[in-house]
C-alpha positions as CSV (number, residue, x, y, z in Angstrom):
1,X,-1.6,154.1,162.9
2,X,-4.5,155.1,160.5
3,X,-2.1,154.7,157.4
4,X,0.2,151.8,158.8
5,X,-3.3,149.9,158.1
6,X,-3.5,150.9,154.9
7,X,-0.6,150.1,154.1
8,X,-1.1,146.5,155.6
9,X,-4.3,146.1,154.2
10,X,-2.8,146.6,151.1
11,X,0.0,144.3,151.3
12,X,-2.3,141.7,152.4
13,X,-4.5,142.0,149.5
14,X,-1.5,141.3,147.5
15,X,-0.5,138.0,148.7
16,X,-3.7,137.1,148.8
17,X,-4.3,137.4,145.4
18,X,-0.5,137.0,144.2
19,X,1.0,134.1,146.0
20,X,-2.6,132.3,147.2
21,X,-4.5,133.4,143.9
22,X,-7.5,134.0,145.6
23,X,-10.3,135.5,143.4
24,X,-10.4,139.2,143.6
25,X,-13.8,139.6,144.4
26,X,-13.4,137.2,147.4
27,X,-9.8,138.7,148.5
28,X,-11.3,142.2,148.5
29,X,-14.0,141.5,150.7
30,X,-12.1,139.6,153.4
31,X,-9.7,142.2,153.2
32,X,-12.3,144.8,153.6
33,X,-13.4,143.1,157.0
34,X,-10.5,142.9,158.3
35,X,-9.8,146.8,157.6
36,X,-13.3,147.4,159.5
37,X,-12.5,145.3,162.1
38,X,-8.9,146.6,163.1
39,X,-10.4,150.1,162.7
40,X,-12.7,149.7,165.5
41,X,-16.4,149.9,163.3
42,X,-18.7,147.4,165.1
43,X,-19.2,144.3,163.8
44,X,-23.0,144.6,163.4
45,X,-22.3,147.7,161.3
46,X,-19.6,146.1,159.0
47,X,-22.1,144.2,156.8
48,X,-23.5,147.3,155.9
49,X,-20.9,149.4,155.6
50,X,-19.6,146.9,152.7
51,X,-23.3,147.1,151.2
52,X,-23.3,150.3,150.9
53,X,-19.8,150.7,149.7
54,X,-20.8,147.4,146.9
55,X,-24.0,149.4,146.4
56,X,-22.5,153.1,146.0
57,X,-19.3,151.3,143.2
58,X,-21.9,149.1,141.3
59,X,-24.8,151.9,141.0
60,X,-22.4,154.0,139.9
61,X,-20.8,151.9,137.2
62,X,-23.0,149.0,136.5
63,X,-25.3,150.8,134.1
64,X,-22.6,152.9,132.4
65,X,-20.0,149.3,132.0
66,X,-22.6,147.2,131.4
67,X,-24.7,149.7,128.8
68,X,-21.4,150.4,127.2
69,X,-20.3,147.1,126.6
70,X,-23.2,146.0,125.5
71,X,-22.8,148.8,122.8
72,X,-19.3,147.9,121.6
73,X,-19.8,144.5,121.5
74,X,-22.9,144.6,119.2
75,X,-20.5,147.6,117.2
76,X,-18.2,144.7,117.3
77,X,-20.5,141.9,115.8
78,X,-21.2,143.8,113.1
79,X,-18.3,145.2,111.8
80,X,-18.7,148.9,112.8
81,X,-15.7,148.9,115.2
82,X,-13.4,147.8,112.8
83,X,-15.0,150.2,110.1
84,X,-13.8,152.7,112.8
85,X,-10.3,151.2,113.4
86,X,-10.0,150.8,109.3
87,X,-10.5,154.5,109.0
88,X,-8.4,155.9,112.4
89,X,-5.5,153.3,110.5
90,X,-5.6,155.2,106.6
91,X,-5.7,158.4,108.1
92,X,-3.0,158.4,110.6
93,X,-1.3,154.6,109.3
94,X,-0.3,151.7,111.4
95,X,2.7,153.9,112.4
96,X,0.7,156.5,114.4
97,X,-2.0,154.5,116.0
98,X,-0.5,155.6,119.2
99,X,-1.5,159.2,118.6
100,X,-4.8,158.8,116.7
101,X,-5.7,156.8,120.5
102,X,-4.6,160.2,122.0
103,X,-6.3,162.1,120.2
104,X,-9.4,160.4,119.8
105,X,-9.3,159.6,123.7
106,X,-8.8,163.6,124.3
107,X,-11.5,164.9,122.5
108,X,-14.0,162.4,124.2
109,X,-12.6,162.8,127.3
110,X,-12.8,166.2,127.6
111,X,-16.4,165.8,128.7
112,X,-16.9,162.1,128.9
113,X,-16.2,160.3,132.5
114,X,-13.2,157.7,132.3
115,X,-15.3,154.7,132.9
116,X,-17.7,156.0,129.9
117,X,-15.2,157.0,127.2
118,X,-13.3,154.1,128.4
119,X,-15.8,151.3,127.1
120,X,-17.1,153.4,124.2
121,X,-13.7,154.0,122.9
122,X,-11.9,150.6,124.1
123,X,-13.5,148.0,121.6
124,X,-12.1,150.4,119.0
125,X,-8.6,149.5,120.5
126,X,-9.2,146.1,120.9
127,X,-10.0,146.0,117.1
128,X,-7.1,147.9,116.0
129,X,-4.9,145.4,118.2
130,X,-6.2,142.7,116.0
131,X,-6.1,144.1,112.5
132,X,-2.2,145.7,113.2
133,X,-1.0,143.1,115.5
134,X,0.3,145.2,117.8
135,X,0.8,144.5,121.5
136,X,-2.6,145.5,123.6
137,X,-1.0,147.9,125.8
138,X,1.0,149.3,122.2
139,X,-2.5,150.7,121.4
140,X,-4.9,150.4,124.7
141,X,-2.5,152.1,127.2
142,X,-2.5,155.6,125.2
143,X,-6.3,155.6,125.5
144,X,-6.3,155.2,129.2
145,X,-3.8,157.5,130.2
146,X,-5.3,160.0,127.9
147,X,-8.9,159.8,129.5
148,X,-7.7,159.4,132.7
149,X,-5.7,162.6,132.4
150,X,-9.1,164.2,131.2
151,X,-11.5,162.9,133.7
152,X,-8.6,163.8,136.6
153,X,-7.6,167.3,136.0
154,X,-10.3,169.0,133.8
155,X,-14.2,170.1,134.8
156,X,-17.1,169.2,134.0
157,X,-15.8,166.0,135.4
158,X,-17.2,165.1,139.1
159,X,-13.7,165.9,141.1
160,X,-12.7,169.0,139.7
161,X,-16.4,170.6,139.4
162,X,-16.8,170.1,143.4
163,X,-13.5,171.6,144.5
164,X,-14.5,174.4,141.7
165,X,-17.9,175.1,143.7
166,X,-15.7,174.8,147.0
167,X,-13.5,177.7,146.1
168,X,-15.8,179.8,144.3
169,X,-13.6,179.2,140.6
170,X,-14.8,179.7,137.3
171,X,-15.4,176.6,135.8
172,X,-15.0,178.1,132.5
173,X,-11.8,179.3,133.4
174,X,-10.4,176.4,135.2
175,X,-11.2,174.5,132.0
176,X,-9.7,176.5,129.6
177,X,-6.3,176.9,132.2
178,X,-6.1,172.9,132.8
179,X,-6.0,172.5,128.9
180,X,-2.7,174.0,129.1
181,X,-1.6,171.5,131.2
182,X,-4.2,168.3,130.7
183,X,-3.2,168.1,127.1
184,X,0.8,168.1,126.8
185,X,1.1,165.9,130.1
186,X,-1.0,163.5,129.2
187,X,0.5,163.4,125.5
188,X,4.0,162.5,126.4
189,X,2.8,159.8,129.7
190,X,0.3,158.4,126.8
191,X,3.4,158.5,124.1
192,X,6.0,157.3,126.4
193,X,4.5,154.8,128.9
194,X,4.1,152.0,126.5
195,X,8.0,152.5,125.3
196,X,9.4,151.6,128.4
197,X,11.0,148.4,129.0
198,X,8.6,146.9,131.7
199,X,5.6,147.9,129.7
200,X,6.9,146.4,126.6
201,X,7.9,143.5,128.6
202,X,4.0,142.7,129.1
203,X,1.6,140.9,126.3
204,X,-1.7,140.5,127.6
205,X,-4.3,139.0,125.4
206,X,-7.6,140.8,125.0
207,X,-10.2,139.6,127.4
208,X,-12.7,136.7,126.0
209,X,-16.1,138.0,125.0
210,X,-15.5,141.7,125.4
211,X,-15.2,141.7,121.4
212,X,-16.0,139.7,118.3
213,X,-13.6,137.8,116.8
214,X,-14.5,137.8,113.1
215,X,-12.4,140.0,110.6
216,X,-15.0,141.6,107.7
217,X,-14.3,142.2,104.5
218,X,-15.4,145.7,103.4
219,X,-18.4,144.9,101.8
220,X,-19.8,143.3,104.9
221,X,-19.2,146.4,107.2
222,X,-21.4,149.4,108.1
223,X,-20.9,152.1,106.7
224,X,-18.8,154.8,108.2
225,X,-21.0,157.4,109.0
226,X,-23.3,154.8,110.7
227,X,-20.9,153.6,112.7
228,X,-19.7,157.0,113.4
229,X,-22.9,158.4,114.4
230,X,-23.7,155.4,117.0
231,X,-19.9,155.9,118.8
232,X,-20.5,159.4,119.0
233,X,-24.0,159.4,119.6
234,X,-23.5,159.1,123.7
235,X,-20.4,161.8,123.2
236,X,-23.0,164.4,121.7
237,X,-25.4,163.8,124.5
238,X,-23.2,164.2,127.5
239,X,-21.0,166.6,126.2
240,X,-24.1,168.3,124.9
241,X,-25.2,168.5,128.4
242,X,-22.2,169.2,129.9
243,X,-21.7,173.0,128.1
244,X,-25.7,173.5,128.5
245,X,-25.1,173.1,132.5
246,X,-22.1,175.2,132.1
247,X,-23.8,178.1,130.1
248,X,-27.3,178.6,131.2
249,X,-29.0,178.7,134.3
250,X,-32.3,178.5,135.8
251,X,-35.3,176.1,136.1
252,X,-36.9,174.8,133.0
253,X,-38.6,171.6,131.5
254,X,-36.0,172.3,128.9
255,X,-32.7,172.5,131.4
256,X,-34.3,169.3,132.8
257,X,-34.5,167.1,129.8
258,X,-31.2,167.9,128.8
259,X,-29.8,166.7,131.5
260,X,-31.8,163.6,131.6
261,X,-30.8,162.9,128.1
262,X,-27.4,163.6,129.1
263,X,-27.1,161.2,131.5
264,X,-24.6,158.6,131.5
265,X,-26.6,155.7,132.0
266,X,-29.1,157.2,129.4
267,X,-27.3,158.7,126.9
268,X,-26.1,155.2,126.8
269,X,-29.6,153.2,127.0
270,X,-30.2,155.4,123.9
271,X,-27.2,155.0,122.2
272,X,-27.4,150.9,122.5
273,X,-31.4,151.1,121.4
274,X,-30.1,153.1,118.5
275,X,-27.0,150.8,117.9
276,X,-29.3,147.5,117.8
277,X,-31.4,148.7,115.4
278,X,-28.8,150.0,113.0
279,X,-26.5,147.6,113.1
280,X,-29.2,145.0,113.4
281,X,-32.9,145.1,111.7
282,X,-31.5,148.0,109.4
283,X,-28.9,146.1,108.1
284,X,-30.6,143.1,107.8
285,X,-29.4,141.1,111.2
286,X,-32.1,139.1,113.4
287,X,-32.8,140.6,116.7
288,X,-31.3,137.6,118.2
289,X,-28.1,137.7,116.6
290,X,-28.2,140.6,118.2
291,X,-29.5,139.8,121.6
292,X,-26.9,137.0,121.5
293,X,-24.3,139.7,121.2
294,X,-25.6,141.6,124.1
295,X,-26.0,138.7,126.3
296,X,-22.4,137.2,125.5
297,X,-20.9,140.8,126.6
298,X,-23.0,140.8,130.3
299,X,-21.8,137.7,130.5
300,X,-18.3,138.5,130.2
301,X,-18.8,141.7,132.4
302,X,-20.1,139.5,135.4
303,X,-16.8,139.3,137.2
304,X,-15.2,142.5,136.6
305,X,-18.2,143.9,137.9
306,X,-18.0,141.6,141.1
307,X,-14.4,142.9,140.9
308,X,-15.1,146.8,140.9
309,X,-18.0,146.2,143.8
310,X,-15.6,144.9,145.9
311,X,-13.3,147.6,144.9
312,X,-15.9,149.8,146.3
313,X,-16.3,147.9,149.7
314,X,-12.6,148.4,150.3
315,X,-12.9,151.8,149.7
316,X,-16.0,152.7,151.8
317,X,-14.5,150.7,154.7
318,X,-11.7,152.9,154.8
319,X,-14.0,156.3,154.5
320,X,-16.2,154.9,157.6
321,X,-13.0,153.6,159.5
322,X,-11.7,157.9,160.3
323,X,-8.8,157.9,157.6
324,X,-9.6,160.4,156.4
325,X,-10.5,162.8,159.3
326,X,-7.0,161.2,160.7
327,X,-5.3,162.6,157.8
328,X,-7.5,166.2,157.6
329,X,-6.2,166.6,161.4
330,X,-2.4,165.6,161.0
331,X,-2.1,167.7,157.7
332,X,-3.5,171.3,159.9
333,X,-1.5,173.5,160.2
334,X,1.5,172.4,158.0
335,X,3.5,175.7,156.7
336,X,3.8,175.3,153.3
337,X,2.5,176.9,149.7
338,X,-1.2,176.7,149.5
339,X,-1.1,175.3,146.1
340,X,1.4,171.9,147.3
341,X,-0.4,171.6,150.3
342,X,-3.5,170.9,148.4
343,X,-2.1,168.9,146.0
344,X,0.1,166.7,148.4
345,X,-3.1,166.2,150.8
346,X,-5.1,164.8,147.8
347,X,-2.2,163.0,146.9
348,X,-2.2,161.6,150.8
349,X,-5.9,160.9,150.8
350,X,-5.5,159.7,147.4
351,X,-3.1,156.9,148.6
352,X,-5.2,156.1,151.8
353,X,-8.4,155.9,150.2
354,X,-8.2,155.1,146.4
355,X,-11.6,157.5,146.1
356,X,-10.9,160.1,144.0
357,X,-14.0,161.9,145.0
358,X,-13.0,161.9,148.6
359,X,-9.2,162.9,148.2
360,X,-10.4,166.6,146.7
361,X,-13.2,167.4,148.5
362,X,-11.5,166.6,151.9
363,X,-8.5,168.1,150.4
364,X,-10.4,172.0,149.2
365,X,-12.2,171.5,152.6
366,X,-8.6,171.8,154.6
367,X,-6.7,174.3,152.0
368,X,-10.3,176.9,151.7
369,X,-8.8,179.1,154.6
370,X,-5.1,179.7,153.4
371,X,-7.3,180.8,150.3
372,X,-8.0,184.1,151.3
373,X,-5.2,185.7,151.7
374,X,-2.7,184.1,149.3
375,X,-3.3,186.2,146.5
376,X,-3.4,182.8,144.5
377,X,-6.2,182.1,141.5
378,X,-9.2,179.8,142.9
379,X,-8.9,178.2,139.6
380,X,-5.3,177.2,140.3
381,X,-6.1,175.9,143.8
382,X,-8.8,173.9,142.2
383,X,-6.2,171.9,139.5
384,X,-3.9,171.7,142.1
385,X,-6.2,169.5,144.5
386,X,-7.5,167.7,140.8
387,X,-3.9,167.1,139.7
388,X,-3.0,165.0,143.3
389,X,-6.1,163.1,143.4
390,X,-4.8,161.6,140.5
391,X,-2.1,159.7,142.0
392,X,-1.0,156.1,142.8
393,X,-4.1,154.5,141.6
394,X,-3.7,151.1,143.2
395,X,-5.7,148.0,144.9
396,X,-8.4,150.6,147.0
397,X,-9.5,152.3,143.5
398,X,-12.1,150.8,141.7
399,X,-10.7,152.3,138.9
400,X,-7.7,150.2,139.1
401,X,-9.5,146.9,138.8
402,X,-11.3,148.2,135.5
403,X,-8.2,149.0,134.1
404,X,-6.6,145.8,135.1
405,X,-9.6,143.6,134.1
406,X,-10.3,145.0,130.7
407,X,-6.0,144.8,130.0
408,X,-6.2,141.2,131.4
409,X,-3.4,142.4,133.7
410,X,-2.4,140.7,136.8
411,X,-2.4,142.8,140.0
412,X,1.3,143.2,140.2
413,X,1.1,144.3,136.4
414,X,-1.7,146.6,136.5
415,X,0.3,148.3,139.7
416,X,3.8,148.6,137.3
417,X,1.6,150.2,134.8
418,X,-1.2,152.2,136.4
419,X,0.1,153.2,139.7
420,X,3.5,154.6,138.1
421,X,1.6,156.4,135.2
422,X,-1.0,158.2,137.4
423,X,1.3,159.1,140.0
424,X,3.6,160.7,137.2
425,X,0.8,162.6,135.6
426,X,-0.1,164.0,139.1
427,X,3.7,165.3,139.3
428,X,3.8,166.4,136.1
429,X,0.4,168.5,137.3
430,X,2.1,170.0,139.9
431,X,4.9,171.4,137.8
432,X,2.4,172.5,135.4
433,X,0.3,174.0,138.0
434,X,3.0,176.0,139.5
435,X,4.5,177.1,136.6
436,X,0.5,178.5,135.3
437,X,0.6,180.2,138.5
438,X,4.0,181.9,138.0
439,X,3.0,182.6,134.4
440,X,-0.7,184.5,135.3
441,X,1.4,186.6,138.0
442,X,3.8,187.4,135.3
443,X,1.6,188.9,132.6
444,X,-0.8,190.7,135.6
445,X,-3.5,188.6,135.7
């Protein structure tokens, strides 16, 4: 019954906003009620229940999306993106933008979370789209599918470092074996996704405000190690942070302020302080030029945000409605490998839920006791669960409505192109998971 409401829910949600065109925001949170109502919570609770589940979405993201676009747009306004897409073009051509998205995308993503590398990197896209002329999924869909195969199947990211601590894994390890895996996956979905016909058949424009529209001529532009240093600037904090937290332990004022610094939302802060002064005062723009820049992309952020804090709602009414427990208890006591059984019950709560989050810590939670005795590598069990939770992103992830706003997608598009692509990359995991397992057995180890 649990599912079957899902399942309705989400079919709802779709005419709703397909066939009546409701406004997201709006057909998210009357779907939402409806969920918490058929589900049995009480109806004094469900106001709450969809604050907190707003509240939980938007503090995570609000800071990180807003700070970050905020940054690109003022990299934008003054030239500095496309002094970044002008030099990504020479050294790989117009040709191979695909695979400079990749790899740009892969080496930030490694330690970056999706929704951070995601606005950091995506006015870079946006700029290349305008100076080749190439289609916006042509060049923006390589750069989500890369990050999102990152941020899915690879610690120090939040999913896979919880179900690491679960089953007592290396997170070293688990790192190092999910390269294997994360990198050649991702590189062919990322490669071959925007080749096929349905993709192609899309041309979304780039969303109003979320980039300047002025072409520079050289001399007008940052230079490049500027406007390298300010779009790496957040990727040396958090990364820097991330191996720190890896490597060294204890309790210091030192340990401390790196991880403050390495914050999301302040490696960010920093990053846009540092951006408005060098791509403002230093080279010889008014502060409100500037300011107008930031403003105009908060502005344009207003309703995806609206958007993703709905997305959130949705998603807590379905944690505090029992899905998951249902699916915990009908999933006990199946007799199959450890390693699919974790990944297919992520992949269930996954589907039900649309957290992420929740799919692999319910999922380690269930799958811990067949550890023990399989004689299978924690760090494989813990890529297993990772590699499920990435599949079928669709209307319950807030994820999905970030991806769809920012590609100016409509839902039906974003779920051809995102819910196909994840839930192949999750497959793809499994193989790869199964086929690392096989291969440590093999050479003894």
């Amino acid at each position: 019954m649990p599912l079957l409401v899902v399942g309705i829910s989400v079919l709802v949600l779709l005419f709703l906003m397909t066939r009546t065109k409701l406004n997201g925001f709006a057909a998210l949170l009357l779907v939402a009620v409806g969920v918490a109502l058929v589900q049995g919570i009480p109806v004094a609770d469900i106001p709450d229940v969809l604050s907190e589940g707003i509240g939980g979405q938007i503090g995570d993201t609000m800071l990180v999306i807003g700070l970050g676009a905020m940054v690109g747009r003022v990299m934008g306004d003054s030239g500095a993106a496309q002094r970044i897409a002008g030099t990504l073009l020479d050294a790989f051509g117009p040709r191979w933008v695909q695979v400079a998205m990749v790899v740009t995308s892969m080496l930030i993503g490694v330690t970056m979370f999706y929704e951070v590398a995601f606005v950091i990197i995506v006015p870079i896209a946006f700029t290349l789209v305008r100076v080749t002329g190439a289609k916006l999924l042509w060049v923006g869909l390589p750069m989500s599918i890369s990050l999102s195969t990152m941020h899915s199947f690879l610690p120090p990211h939040p999913g896979p470092t919880a179900v690491a601590a679960t089953f007592h894994a290396s997170v070293g390890h688990t790192l190092f074996y999910g390269l294997f895996i994360a990198v050649p996956a991702g590189a062919l979905v990322a490669l071959l996704w925007p080749r096929l016909p349905f993709v192609r058949a899309m041309d979304p424009s780039i969303p109003k405000g979320l980039v300047g529209e002025r072409e520079f001529e050289d001399g007008e532009m940052p230079g490049l190690g500027w406007s390298l240093s300010v779009a790496l600037f957040p990727v040396v904090l958090i990364a820097g942070a991330a191996v720190v937290d890896m490597t060294a332990s204890g309790d210091s004022p030192f340990l401390h302020f790196v991880a403050f610094i390495g914050s999301a939302p302040i490696a960010l802060m920093l990053t846009l302080l540092l951006a408005i002064w060098a791509f403002g005062p230093r080279i010889g723009r008014s502060l409100a030029d500037v300011n107008a820049s930031c403003t105009s992309a908060a502005q344009s952020m207003a309703m995806i945000l609206l958007v993703i804090g709905a997305g959130g709602a949705f998603k807590n009414v379905l944690v505090e409605g029992g899905i998951s427990d249902y699916i915990k208890d009908a999933t006990d006591g199946w007799s199959i490998s450890p390693i699919v059984l974790a990944w297919l019950i992520a992949v269930i709560l996954r589907v039900a839920l649309g957290s992420a989050t929740v799919a692999v810590v319910t999922a380690s939670g269930v799958v811990l006791p067949l550890l023990a005795g399989s004689g299978i590598h924690p760090e494989i069990m813990v890529l297993a669960v990772s590699c499920g939770s990435i599949a079928f992103s669709h209307v319950n992830d807030p994820g999905f409505w970030l991806f769809k706003e920012y590609f100016n997608l409509s839902v039906v598009e974003a779920i051809k192109v995102r819910t196909t692509y994840t839930t192949v990359l999750a497959v793809l995991g499994l193989g790869g998971v199964l086929a690392l397992e096989w291969t440590l057995d093999l050479l003894g180890l």
